[in-house]
N, C-alpha and C positions, 0 to 999 in steps of 0.2 A: 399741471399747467405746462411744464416742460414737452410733454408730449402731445402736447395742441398744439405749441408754438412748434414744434417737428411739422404735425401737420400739415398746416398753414403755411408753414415755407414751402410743402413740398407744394400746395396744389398750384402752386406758380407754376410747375410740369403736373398736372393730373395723370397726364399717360406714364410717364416715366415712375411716378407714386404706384398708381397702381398695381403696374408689371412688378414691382417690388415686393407690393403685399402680395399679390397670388404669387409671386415665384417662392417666398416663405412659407404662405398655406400650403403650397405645395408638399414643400420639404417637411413641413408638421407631418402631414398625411401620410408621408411614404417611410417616415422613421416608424412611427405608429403603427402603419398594416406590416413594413417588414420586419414589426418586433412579434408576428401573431402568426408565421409559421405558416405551414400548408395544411393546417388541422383544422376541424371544426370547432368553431369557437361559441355556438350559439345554436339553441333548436332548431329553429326553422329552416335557417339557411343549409342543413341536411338535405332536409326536401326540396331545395330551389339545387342545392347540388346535382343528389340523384336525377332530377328530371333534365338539366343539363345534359348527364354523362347520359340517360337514358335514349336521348336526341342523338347525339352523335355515333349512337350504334345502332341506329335505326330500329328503333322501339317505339319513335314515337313520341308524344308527349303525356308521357304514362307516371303514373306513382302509385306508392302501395297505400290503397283506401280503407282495408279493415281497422281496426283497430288492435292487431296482432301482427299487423306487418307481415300478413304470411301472403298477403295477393296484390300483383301488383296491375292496372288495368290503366285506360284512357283517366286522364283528369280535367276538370277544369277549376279546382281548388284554389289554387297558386295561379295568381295573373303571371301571364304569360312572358313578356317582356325582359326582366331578370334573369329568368332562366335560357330564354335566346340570347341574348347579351354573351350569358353565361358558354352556352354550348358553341357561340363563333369562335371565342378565343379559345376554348378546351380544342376545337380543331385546328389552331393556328399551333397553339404552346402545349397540347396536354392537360387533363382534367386535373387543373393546379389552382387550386382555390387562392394561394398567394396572388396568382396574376389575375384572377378577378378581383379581388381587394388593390392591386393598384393599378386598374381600370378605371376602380371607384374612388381613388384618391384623385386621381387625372381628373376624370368628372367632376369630382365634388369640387377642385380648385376654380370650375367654371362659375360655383355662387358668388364666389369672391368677385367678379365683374359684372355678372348679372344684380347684383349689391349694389356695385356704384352705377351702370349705365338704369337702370329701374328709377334710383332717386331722381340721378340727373335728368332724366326723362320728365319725372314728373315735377320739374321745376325746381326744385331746390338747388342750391350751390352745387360745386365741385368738393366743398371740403365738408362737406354733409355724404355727397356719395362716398368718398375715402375714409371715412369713421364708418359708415353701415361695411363698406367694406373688410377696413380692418377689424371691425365685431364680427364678420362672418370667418372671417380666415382664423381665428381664435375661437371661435365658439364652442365650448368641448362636446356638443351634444351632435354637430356636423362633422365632427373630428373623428369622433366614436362610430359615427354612420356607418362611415367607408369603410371601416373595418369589420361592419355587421355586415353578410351577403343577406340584406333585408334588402327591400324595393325603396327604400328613403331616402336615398340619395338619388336614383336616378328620379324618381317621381319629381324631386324638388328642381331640379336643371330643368324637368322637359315643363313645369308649369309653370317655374320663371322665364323661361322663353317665349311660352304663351304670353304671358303678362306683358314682356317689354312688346314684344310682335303689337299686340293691343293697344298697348298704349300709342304706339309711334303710327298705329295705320288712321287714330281716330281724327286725323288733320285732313289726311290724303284723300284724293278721287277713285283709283283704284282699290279693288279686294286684295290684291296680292298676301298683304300683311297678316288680312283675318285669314285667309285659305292657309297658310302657314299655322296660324295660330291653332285652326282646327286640327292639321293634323298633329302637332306638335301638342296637343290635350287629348287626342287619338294614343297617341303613343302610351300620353301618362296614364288614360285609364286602362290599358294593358298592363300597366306595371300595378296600379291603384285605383280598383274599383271605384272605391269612395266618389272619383273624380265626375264617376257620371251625375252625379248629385248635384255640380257647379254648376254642368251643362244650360239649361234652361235660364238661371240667372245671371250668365257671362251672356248669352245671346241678347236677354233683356239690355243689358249693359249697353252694348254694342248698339242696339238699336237706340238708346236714347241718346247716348254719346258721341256715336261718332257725325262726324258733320256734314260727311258727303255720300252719297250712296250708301244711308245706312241699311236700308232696305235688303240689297245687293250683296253688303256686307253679312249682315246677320246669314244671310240665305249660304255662302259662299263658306264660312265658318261650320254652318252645320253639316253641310255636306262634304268637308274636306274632315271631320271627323266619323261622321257614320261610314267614311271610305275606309277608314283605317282599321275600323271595329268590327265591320261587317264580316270579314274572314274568319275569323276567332268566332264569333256567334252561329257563324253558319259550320265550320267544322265541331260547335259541341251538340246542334242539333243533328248533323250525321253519327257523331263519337257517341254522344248520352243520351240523345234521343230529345232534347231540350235545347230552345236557341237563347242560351244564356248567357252573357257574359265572365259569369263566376257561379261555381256552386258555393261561396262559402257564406252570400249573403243569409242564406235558408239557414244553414248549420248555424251563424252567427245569434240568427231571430232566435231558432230552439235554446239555444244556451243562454245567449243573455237574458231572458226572460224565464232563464228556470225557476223554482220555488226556490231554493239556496243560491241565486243569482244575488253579486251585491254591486254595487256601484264601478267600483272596481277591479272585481273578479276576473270581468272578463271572458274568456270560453272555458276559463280554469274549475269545471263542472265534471263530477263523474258521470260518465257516458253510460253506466249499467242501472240508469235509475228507469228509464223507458221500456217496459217490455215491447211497443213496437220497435226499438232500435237493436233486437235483435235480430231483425229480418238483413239491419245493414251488413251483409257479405260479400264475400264476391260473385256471387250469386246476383245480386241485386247490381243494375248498373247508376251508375253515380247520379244521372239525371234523376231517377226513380228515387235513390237514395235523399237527393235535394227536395224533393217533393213531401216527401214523410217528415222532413225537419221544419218544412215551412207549414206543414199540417200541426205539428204540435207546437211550433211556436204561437202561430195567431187564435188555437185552443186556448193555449193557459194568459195570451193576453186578454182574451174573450173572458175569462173566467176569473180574471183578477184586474179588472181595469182599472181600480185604483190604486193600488200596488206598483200596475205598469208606469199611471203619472207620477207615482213619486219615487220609483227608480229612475223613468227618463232622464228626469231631471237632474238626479244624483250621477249617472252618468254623461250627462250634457257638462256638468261643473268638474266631473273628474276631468275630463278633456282637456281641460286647460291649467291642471296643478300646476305646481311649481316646482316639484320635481322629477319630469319624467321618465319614464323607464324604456331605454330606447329600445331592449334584446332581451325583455322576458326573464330578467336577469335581474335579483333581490336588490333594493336599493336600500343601502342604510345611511347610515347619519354623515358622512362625506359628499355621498351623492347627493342628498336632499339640499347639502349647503350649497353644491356646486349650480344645483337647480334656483335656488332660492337667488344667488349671487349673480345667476348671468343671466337664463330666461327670466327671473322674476321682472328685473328692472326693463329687458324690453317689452314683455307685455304690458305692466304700466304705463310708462311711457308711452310706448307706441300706441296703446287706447286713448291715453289723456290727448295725444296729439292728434290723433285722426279726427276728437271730440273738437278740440278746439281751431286745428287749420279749415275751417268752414270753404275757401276759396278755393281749394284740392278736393273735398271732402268727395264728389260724384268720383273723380278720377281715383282717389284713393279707399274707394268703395271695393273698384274691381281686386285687388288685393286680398280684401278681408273676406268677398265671396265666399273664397277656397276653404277657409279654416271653418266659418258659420256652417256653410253645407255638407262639412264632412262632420260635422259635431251633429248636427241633425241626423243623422246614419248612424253615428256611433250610440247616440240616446237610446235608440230605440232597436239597437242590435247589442252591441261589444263596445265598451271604452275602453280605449288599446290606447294609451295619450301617445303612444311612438307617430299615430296615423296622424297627429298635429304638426310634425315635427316639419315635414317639407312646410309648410308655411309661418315657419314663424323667420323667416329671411324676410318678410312683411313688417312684421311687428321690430326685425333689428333697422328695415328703413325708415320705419316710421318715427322709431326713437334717434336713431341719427338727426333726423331732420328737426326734434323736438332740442335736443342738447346743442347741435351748430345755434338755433334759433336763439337759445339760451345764450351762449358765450361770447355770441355776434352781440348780443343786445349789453352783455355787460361788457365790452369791451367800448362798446357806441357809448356807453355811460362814462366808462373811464376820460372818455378823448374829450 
């Protein structure tokens, strides 16, 4: 109770609170990435390196596709975004992984306000946004982000921006807001495929919600993202011979639906079990390559479709464990507590409240969009729970908004 009444004193200054908590998340972040060295600290982020360093020597946006690492060609594997991020600042500072981790601390300090203007936007107190806040700037799973050169933290800033954009344009006469919104979900599905999956249901949003030109709107949102996408899709139809936005949804289908595929698993399947997947060399270019994956995926869902319903499923529920694994990286009995102790209570929370604030509920819809339509993706490809992780900054607003309601109300009892 001590540190409510902190609270509570402070939102007498909300701004002045706030600049306090992010100037701390801050410092969280940047003790944390410069305890991690200039070395690779995690798989993938190899690959979002090399294609980095591969850009600024003008190769391209190339990485090595075999599975021997012995050829390295055009990709469109790795969304794009990350790895440009990446290769501006290798041209400023030197291919120095340190200063893209505190890039990503910089960034990542921006959910801490996107935290509290999202609540306050959507009605609640000031000292409902300052607790979603200070659960963000503490959260150890956004903490760890920044330190993974993974796509989750920048994913999570550019669709909490969307979000707040959305919410504040759904008053106004003007598109401004949505044309922002669009390209600023342009950006995040460069970073995070997944995101085109939102697309269609953030539009619906928009058209029931907003109050003025919604028409105009909806129209002004789609097209200030297909501006941002269309390059990317048009240079993999020149590079791979396919206007795709990602080759990895294909790869993901074949693998997550393999016979030893489990809920879990994930893409973590041996690749030598296909005799057509010896054709994939470098010989073969990656679009052709994507093509053959997406052939033997919707084979063996064709051939086991009841299998497919009841792993969907098992991977629709992994989606949302309770102890995530942000980096591909074993989680034992610490981790699982730290998951259980901090996301467990906002996702309760923040469902029990979405269920029962009825008078928010449309407005507090567009939030949950993001997490539903990337869990539909993952069912029926890979459940990867990291790919939940940018939105659960939702689920710590929601519980903020559930516990102020709480302590507001027992405090209204006490007087």
């Amino acid at each position: 109770m001590r540190l409510w009444a902190t609270v509570k004193t402070a939102t007498k200054t909300p701004q002045t609170a706030l600049i306090l908590i992010a100037l701390a998340a801050l410092l969280f972040r940047l003790v944390y990435v410069l305890s991690l060295g200039n070395s690779v600290q995690w798989p993938d982020e190899r690959e979002y390196h090399f294609i980095a360093v591969s850009l600024i020597e003008g190769k391209g946006y190339s990485a090595f596709r075999d599975f021997n690492a012995t050829a390295c060609g055009p990709t469109a594997y790795r969304a794009p975004a990350l790895p440009a991020v990446m290769a501006a600042l290798y041209v400023v500072f030197g291919p120095n992984l340190q200063v893209a981790r505190i890039f990503q601390a910089i960034i990542g300090t921006l959910l801490v306000v996107l935290a509290y203007l999202i609540c306050t936007e959507l009605g609640y107190p000031s000292r409902a946004g300052l607790l979603a806040a200070l659960v963000v700037s503490v959260y150890p799973y956004y903490i760890y982000c920044v330190g993974a050169l993974y796509p989750i933290t920048i994913t999570a800033v550019l669709v909490a921006t969307a979000v707040l954009l959305l919410l504040k344009g759904r008053n106004r006469t003007d598109v401004k807001l949505e044309s922002a919104a669009g390209f600023s979900l342009g950006a995040a599905a460069l970073a995070f495929g997944h995101v085109v999956a939102s697309m269609p249901f953030v539009a619906f949003w928009i058209a029931r919600l907003k109050l003025k030109n919604k028409g105009l709107g909806t129209t002004a949102f789609l097209v200030a993202f297909i501006l941002v996408v269309t390059p990317w899709i048009v240079r993999n139809k020149i590079m791979l011979g396919r206007p795709v936005l990602s080759t990895a949804f294909a790869y993901n289908l074949c693998f997550g639906n393999h016979p030893q595929a489990k809920w879990d698993s994930g893409s973590r399947i041996s690749k030598l079990v296909y005799p057509e997947l010896e054709k994939h060399t470098a010989s073969m270019r990656e679009g052709e390559a994507a093509d053959l994956y997406m052939k033997i995926g919707i084979r063996q869902i064709r051939e086991r479709p009841v299998r497919f319903l009841v792993l969907s499923l098992g991977k629709a529920a992994n989606f949302w464990r309770l102890y995530p694994n942000p980096a591909a990286k074993s989680v034992g009995l610490t981790q699982k507590m730290v998951g259980a102790l901090t996301y467990g209570p906002a996702f309760l929370l923040g469902i029990v409240w979405f269920l029962l604030d009825r008078r928010r509920m449309a407005l507090n819809w567009l939030m949950l969009l993001f997490p539903i339509s990337w869990m539909a993706v993952a069912a029926v490809t890979v459940s990867v729970d990291r790919y939940r992780l940018p939105a659960d900054i939702y689920l710590i607003v929601l519980a903020s908004a559930a516990v102020d309601w709480w302590l507001a109300s027992r405090g209204a009892k006490r007087g």
